[in-house]
C-alpha positions as CSV (number, residue, x, y, z in Angstrom):
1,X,10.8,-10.8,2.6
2,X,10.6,-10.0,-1.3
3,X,7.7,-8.3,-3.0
4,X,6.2,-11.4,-4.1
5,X,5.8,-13.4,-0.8
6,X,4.4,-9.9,1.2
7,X,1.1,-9.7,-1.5
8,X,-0.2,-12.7,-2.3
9,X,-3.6,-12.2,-3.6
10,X,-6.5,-9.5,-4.8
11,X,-9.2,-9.4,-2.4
12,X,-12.4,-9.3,-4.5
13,X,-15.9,-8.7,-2.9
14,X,-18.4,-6.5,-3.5
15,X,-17.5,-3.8,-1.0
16,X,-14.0,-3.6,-2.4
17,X,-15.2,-3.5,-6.0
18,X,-17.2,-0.3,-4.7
19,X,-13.7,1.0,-2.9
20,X,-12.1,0.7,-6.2
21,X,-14.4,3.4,-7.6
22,X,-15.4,5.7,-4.7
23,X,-12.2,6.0,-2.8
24,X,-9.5,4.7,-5.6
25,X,-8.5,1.7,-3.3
26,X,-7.4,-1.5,-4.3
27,X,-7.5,-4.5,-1.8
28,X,-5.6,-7.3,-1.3
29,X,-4.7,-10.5,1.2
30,X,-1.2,-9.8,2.5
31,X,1.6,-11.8,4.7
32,X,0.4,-11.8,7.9
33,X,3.6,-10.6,9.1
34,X,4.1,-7.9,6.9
35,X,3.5,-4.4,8.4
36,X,2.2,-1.2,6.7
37,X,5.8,-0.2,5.4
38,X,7.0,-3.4,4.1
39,X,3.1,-3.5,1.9
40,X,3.7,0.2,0.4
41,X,7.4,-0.9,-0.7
42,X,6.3,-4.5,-2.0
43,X,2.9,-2.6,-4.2
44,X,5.5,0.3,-5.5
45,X,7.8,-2.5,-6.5
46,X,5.3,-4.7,-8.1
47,X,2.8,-1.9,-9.6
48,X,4.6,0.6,-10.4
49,X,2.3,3.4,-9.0
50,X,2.8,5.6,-6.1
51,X,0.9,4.5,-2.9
52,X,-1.0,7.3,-0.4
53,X,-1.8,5.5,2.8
54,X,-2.2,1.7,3.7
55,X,-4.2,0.3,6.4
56,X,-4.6,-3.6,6.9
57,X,-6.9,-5.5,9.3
58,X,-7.1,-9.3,9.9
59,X,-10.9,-10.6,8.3
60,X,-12.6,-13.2,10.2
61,X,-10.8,-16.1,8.2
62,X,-7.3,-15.2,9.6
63,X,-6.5,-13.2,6.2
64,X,-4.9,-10.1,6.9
65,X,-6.3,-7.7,4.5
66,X,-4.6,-4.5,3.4
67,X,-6.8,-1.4,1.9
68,X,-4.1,0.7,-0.5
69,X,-4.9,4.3,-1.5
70,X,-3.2,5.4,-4.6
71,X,-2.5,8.6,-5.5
72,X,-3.4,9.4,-8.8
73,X,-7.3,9.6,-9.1
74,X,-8.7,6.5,-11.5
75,X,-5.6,4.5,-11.4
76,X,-6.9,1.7,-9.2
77,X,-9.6,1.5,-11.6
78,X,-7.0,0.8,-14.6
79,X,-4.8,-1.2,-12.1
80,X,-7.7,-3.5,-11.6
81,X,-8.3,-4.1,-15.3
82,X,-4.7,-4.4,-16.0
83,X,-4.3,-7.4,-13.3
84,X,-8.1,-9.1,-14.1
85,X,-10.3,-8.1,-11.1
86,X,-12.8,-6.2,-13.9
């Protein structure tokens, strides 16, 4: 799979708006078959920015979700104004 089919999408609610800021994680809908490795190598590739941990988990609507931790402090802040979720 390429970079582009393994993220497809921000995940925006309130909760991760409030990740963004406390915990400098960035969320978003992923391809369901995608695991944990395949998601740090696609956001590297994509963003640019050096990824800390990844976990993932499949919401309610059959999205798999997957909460990256960057590791620079404030950078998913600037990465979520540079892509539009601000």
């Amino acid at each position: 799979m390429d970079s582009y089919s393994i993220i497809i999408k921000p995940h925006v609610t309130e909760k991760t708006m409030n990740l963004i800021d406390l915990n400098n994680e960035i969320t978003f809908v992923v391809n369901r078959k995608a695991n944990k490795t395949q998601i740090k190598r696609a956001f590297e590739d994509l963003y640019g920015e050096k990824v800390a941990k990844v976990n993932t988990h499949i919401s309610p609507r059959g999205e798999k979700v997957a909460y990256i931790k960057l590791v620079e402090e404030e950078m998913a802040e600037e990465l979520a104004v540079r892509i539009g979720v601000f």
